[in-house]
Every structure is written in C-alpha cells, then in structure tokens.
N, C-alpha and C positions, 0 to 999 in steps of 0.2 A: 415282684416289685411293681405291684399296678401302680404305686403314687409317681410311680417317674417312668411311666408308658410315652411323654411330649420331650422332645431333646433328641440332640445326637444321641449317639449309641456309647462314642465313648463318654459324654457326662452321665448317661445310666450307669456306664461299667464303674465310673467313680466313685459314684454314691453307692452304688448297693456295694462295692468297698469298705467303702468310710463305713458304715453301717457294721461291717464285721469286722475290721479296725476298733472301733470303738469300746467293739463286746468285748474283744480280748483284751484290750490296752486298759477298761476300765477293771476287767476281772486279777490284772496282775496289779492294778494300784492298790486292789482290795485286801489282796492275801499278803502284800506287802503294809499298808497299813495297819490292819489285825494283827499281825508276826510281831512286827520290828518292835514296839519298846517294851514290848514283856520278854522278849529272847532277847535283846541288850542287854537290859536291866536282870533277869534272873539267870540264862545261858552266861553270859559274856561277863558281867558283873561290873555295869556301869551304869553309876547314878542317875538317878530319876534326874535330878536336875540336868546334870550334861548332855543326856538325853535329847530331854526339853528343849537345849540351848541350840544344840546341832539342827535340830528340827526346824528353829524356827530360824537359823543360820539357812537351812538349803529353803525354805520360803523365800526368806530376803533375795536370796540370791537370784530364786527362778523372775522374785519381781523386775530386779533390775535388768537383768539379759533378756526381757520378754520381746519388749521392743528393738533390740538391736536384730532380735534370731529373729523377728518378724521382718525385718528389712534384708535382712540376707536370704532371708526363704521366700521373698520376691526377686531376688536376681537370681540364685541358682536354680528357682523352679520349688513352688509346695512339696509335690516328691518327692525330692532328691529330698529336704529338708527332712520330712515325713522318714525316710530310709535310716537316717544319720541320726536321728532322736532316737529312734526304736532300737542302734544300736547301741545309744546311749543307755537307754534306760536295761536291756541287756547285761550291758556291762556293771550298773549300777547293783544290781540285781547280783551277780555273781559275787560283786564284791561284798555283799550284805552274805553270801554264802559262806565264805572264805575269812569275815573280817573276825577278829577274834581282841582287838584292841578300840581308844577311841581315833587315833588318827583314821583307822580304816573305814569305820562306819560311818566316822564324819565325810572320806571322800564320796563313800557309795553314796548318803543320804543327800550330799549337795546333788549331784550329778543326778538322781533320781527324780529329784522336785523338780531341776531344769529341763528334764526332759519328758517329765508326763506331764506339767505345767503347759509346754511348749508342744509338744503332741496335742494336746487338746486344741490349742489355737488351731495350727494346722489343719487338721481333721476336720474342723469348725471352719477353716478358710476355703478348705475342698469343695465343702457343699456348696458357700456362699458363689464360690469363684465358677462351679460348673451347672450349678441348679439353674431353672429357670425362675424370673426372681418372682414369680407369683404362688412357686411352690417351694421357697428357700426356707420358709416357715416352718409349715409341715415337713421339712424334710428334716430341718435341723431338731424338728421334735421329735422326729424318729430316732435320731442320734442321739438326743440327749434321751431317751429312753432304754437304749442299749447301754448308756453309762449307767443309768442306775439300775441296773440288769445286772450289770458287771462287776461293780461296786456290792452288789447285797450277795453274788457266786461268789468272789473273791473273799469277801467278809465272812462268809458260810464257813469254806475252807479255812480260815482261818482260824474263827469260834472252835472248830471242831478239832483240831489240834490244840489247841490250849483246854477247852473241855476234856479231852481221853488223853490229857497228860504227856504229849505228845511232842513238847518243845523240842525236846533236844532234835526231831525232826526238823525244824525249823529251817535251815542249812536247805533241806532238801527240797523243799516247799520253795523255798528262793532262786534253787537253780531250775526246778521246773517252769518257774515265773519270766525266769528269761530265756528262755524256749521259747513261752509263749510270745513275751515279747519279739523277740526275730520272726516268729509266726504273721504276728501284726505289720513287724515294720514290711514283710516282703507283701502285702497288700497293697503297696505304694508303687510296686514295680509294675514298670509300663503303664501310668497313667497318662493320659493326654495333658500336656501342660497348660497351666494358666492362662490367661489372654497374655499379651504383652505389648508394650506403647515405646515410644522414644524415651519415656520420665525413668525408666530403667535404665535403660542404656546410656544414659545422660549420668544415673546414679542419683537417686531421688532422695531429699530433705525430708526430715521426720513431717509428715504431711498429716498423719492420724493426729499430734499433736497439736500442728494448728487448726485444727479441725475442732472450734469449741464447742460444737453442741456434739459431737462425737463424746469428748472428753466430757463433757457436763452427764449425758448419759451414765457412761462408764463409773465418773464417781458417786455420782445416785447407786450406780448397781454394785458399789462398793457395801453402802448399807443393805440393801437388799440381799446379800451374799451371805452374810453374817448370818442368814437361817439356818445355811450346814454344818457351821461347826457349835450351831445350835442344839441341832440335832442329835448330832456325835458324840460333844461335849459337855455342853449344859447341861442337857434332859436328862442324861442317865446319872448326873451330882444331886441335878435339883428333887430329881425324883428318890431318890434314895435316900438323900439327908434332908430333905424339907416335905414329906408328904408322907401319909399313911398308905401308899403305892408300895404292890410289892416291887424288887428292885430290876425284878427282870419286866416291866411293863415298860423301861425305855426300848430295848433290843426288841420287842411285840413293836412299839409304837414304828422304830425305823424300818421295819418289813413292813408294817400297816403302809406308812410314805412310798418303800421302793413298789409296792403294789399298783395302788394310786396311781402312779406317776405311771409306771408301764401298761396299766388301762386305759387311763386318759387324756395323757399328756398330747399323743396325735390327734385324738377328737377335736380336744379344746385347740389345739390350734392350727386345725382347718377352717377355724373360723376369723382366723387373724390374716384381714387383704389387703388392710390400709391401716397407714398413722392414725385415722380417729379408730380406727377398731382397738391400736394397741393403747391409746388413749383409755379407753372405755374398759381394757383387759387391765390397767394397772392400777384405775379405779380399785376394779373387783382384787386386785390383789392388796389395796391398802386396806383396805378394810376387813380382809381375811386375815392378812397378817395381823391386825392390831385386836380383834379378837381372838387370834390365839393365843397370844402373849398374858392379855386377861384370863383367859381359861384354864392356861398353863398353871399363869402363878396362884389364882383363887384355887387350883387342887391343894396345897397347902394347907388351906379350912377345912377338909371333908374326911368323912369316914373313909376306910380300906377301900368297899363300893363305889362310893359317889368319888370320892379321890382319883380312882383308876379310870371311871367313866370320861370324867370333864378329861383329863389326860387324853383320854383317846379321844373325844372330841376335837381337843384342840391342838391335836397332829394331824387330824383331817383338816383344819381348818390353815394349818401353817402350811400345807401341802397345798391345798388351794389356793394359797397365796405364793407360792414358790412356783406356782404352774403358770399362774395369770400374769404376774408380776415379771417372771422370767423369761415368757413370752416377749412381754412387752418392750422390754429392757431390750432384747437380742432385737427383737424388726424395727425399733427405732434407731438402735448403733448400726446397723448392718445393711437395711432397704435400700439408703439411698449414697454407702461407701462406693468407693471407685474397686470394680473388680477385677484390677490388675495390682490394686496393693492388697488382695485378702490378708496375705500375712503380714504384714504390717501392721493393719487394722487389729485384726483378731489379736497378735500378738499384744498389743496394748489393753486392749480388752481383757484379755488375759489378768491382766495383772490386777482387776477387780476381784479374782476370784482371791490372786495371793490375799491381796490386803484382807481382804477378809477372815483368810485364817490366820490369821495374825488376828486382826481385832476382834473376833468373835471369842476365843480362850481371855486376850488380853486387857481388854476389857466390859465385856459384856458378863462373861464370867465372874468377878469382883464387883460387878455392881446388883448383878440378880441376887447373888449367896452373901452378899451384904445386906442388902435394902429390901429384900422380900419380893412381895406384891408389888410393892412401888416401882423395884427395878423392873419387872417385866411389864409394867405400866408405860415407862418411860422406852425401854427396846421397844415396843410395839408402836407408843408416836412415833420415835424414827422411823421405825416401817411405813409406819403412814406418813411420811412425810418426801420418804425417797419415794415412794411410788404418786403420793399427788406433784413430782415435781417432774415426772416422768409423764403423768396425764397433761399438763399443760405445755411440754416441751411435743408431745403429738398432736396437740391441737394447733401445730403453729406451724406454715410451711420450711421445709429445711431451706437452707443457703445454699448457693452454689458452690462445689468447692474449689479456690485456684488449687491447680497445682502448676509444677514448676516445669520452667519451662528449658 
C-alpha cells in the first residue's frame, strides 16, 4: 500500500480495507446481477416484466433512502453503517436463495439495491473522511477500480453458470455471495471512526442538499452515469439488432472497459490536484463521450470487420470518457465537502448513480433503437453537455459552506 505510506496508521488500516471491501462487495453485486433475472424468470417462472418492475422498484427505493441512511451513518459512525448494510445485503442475498415466489424476490431485490447502493456511498465516504485530501483522488480510484474488478469476477461467475447450464445452481451461487458479503461487511470492524463536530450531536439538517453546487454536480453526474447501463444495456441490443457485429462483441467490449479501467484508472487520476485539473479532466471526458456515441451508432453502416472495429474503438473511447469525466465529477462533489458529513454527502451522491439506472434502460434505450444514429448523436450532446457544465463549475471558486449551528 505505497499510495497511503502519509497518514495515521489507522486511516491506512481503512483504506487498504475499503480497497478489499470493494473487491468483494463489487464481486457479489456481479454474480447477483448475471443470476437474478434469468433464474427468476426461467428457475422460479416469473415474468420478464414483473421482474423488470421489482428491479426498478428496489432502484427507487435505494434512491430515496440514500440520503436519510447517509445522515444516520454520520451519527452512528460510517462502520457501524458499513456492518449493518453488509448484513443487509447478506440477507438480501439469502432470500434471493430461498425465494421461490414474487413477494420473496421482491423483498430480497428491494433490500439488496439499498444496501449495495448504500455500501458503495459508505465505502466511498471512508476514503473521503480518512484519506489525506491530496490523495482522496487516487485513492478513490483505486476503489473504484477494485469495483470494476469485482463487477467483471462476479459477472464471470455468473456467465459461466448460465453458459454450462447450470441454473438450477443458481440458489447456491446466492448463498455463497452472502458469505462473501458477511466477509466484506466484517472489514468495517474496528475502524477508527469518522471525525466528529457539535453539527452531529446537535442532529444536523440535510446540509448536502443545501449545498448547491454540491447538488448541481451530482445532477450533471446523473447524465454522465448513464454510460453504465449503457454498457450493460444498450450495447449488447444495439449491437445485436442494429449492426453486422457479431453479438458476442458487446460481452468482448465490457471486459475491453473492465480492463481499461483497472490499468488506468489510478494513472489517470494521479494527475488530478485541483479544480482546474478536474476542469480540464471533464473537458477530455466530453469529448470522449461524444465521440463514442458517434462511433457506436455509425457501426450500424459497416461491414462485420469495419462494424466490430469502430465498436471497439468507441468503448475505448466511452471508457476514456467514464475515466476523465468520473474523475472529475467525484473531486469536484467531494474536495471541498465538510468530512464529518462523508455519509451524507456520498449518500446523496449516491443517488446519481440510481437515477441513472433508471434513465439509462428508460430512456436512452427508446430513443437509440428508435432513432438510430440520431439517438446516439443526441446521448452523446448530453455527454457533452454534462461534462462542459462540470468544466465551468471547476473553473469557479467553491462557496463556503454554512452549516448549522
């Protein structure tokens, strides 16, 4: 752990934590993402819609509870929080083992989105709250590169059961997952706790909220978010029913991304020290975004070859914009929060990612396999649009912020 050699000993012990927190907590979102609606839907024998519905039921749900469970995981302590989601999602996880109808799957599935939604703020709140903040950056790009480490082992595991025919294993795959999960949550035990002020003990006012260039961030990185269920979603529709692409070049393109990311991600943002750097990083990410949107949708004109090429061009180029942009997004929300409310903060933050999965199927979706070229013409301005508004919100000094007294 040379990136956190400066600090106390117990914010080292934190992060090189959080660090393998991450790995596992991202590895069991993955094998539960890959499992769950092909073993609902073919094991359990519940409609692709109801499904659908439940799914985007526990979204809603992690949105709304994001920030109340970020204000409560500032007074009992990130930890304890951190303990109590891990046995959340645990439990979530067993019941996905056990559930055999829809009332069951729908408990497991709400309970699971609030709780690895909410893990991730958390975990994210750790770093902010113990790192030194000149290395909060790189640190949290370490962690965000252990999620997509975890995320492509957990997917792997999964693929691979549903490949060797293997569902009815499914069950089993889910109770190992929360193992691992109890595994993660007991990483939280004995951490040194968060800073702490009077504005707790007093019982502090949603403070992220009035915090508007906080919030102006966060809904920029609403749009900005929408590149993962991009990913996930789009690319393996858009690829298969609109391109001469064979149809396994999306699943090639998302390890192409999880690679990327786990190569370069800490590179790139050890070079992120200040607001104009993240300025100048989400530049380079609107413009990466907005050509890959182009490149995506012109694969549609091309031969097998030249269709599958630009394809993978332009998931290198949506990855370099998901690297620079997401950079940017995270040191402008977080550099200059008060680090006695991390989970607060983060937990609102948070909730850019929900809405995203939401708006990424929900709309983005119907408007690319609608309108062609055109739509990923038009995803791609928004790309550029949330990231130019994120370049001028770093070129500007932040505000002080009250808080309460």
């Amino acid at each position: 752990m040379s990136e956190w050699q400066e600090g106390a000993r117990g914010s080292r012990r934190a992060l090189s934590r959080m660090v393998v927190a991450q790995l596992l907590g991202s590895t069991v979102d993955g094998v539960a993402v890959s499992l769950a609606v092909l073993y609902f839907h073919e094991s359990v024998g519940i409609p692709e819609v109801t499904i659908g519905l439940i799914l985007a039921a526990g979204a809603a749900a992690s949105l709304v509870l994001a920030t109340p469970l970020g204000v409560i995981a500032d007074r009992i302590g990130l930890h304890r929080m951190g303990m109590a989601l891990s046995a959340l999602s645990a439990l979530a996880l067993g019941t996905y083992a056990l559930a055999s109808n829809v009332p069951t799957f729908m408990a497991g599935a709400m309970c699971f989105f609030v709780a690895q939604v909410s893990l991730n703020a958390i975990r994210q709140g750790i770093v902010a709250a113990q790192a030194d903040p000149a290395r909060r950056i790189r640190t949290r790009a370490i962690i965000y590169t252990m999620q997509n480490a975890g995320l492509g082992l957990g997917t792997v595991v999964g693929v691979l059961v549903v490949a060797l025919n293997l569902t009815e294993y499914a069950p089993w795959a889910f109770a190992t997952a929360a193992l691992v999960a109890l595994v993660a949550g007991a990483t939280f035990i004995g951490l040194p706790a968060a800073p702490t002020t009077p504005v707790l003990r007093a019982g502090p006012r949603l403070t992220a909220l009035r915090d508007g260039r906080f919030m102006l961030v966060t809904g920029l990185s609403v749009i900005l978010f929408v590149a993962m269920p991009l990913l996930s979603v789009l690319l393996p529709l858009w690829v298969s029913t609109r391109t001469a692409s064979p149809s396994w070049l999306a699943a090639a393109g998302l390890a192409l991304n999880t690679v990327l990311i786990v190569l370069f991600q800490t590179t790139i943002a050890s070079r992120l020290r200040s607001d104009n750097d993240a300025s100048r990083f989400a530049w380079i990410g609107g413009i990466a975004n907005f050509a890959a949107c182009v490149l995506i949708g012109s694969a549609s004109l091309g031969t097998p070859l030249t269709s599958s090429l630009i394809v993978l061009v332009g998931i290198m180029a949506l990855t370099a914009g998901e690297m620079f942009g997401g950079l940017a997004a995270w040191h402008l929300a977080f550099h200059h929060s008060p680090p006695e409310l991390q989970g607060q903060y983060q937990g609102t933050f948070s909730t850019a990612y929900s809405l995203a999965r939401i708006i990424g199927p929900g709309a983005a979706l119907p408007l690319v396999l609608g309108t062609g070229v055109t739509g990923w013409v038009i995803l791609g301005l928004a790309f550029a649009v949330a990231c130019g508004g994120l370049t001028v919100i770093g070129r500007r000094p932040p505000p002080t912020i009250a808080k309460d007294s």
